[in-house]
N, C-alpha and C positions, 0 to 999 in steps of 0.2 A: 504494500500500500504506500503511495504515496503521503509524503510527511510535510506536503505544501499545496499548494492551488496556483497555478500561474496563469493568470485571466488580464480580460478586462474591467474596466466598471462599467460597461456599457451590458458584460456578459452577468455581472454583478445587478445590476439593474432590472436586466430581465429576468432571471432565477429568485430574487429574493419574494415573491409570491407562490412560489413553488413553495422555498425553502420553509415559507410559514407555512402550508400546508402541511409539509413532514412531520414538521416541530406538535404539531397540533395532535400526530397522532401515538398512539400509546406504543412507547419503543421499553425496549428493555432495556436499564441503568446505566449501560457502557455506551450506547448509541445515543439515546437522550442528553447524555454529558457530551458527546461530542459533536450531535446537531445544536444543541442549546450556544457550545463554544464558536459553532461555524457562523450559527444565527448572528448573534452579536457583533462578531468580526466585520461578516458583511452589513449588516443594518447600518455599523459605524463606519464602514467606507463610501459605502453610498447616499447615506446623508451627508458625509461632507465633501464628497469628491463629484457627486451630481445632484443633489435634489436642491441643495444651497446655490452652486453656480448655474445648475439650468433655472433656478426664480432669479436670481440675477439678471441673466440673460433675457428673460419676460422683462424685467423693469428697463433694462435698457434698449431693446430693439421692440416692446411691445406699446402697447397706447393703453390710456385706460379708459374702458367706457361703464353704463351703466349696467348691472346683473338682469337677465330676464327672466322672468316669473320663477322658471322650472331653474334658473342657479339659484336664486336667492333663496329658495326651499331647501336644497342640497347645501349651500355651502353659508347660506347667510345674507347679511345686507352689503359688506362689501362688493366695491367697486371692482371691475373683472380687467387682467391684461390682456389684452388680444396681440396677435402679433399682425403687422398689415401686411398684405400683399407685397407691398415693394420691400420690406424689410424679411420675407421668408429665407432666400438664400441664405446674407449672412447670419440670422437668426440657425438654421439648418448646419451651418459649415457649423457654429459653436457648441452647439450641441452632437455633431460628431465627432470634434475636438474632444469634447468630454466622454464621449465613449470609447475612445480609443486610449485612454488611458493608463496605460500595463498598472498593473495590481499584482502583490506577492501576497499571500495568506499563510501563513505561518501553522496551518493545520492542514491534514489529508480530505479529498472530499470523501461521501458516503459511500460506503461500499454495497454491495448485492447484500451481504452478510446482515448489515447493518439492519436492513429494513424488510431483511427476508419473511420475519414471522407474521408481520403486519399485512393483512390482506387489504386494509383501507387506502396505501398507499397507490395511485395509479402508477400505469407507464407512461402516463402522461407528463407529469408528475415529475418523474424521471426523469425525461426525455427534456421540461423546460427547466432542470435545476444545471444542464448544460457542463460547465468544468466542474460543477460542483459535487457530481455522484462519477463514482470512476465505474465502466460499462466490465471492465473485464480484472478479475482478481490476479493477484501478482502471487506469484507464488513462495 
């Protein structure tokens, strides 16, 4: 098994709803301690390495207008950033800027072992938790 993860945060980004799915369901004490450690890892790199700089990126390529009906039920009475049409590109180049990001994780991802006895887990699951589950055991 691998004793790292070497991603992106953009690969980061996309797997961390997966990854709450796993976490959510009933693993056995060794695997729970090490999805719980992988959770965290990642939660803390992509809150600071994309979800902070891509609301940045909203405040500064986007505009703000008023919330309509069905946001302001969802999210509140706050004012909404839209991004405009002529600001999309570089709006888009920053936010691929930020997914390309290389990331080291300091832990191994989930192995088959890991999450074998759990039948709630999909292969979907699997499939979007990306560098984060490793597909083939090392021996």
């Amino acid at each position: 098994m691998s004793t790292q993860i070497e991603t992106t945060i953009g690969a980061l980004a996309d797997a961390e709803p997966a990854l709450e799915r796993v976490a959510a369901q009933k693993l056995d004490a060794k695997a729970r301690y090490h999805v719980v450690k992988l959770a965290r890892l990642v939660k803390a790199e992509v809150q600071m390495h994309f979800h902070e700089p891509r609301q940045d990126a909203f405040k500064e390529f986007g505009k703000e207008r008023e919330a309509t009906f069905a946001e302001r039920a969802k999210m509140g009475p706050e004012k909404v950033l839209e991004v405009p049409p002529e600001m999309l590109v570089p709006f888009r180049a920053r936010l691929k800027d930020l997914c390309d990001v290389p990331v080291t994780l300091p832990v191994g991802p989930i192995t088959p072992a890991m999450v074998d006895a759990c039948a709630e887990i999909t292969a979907l699951d699997l499939l979007a938790l990306g560098p984060l589950f490793e597909m083939t055991e090392q021996p």
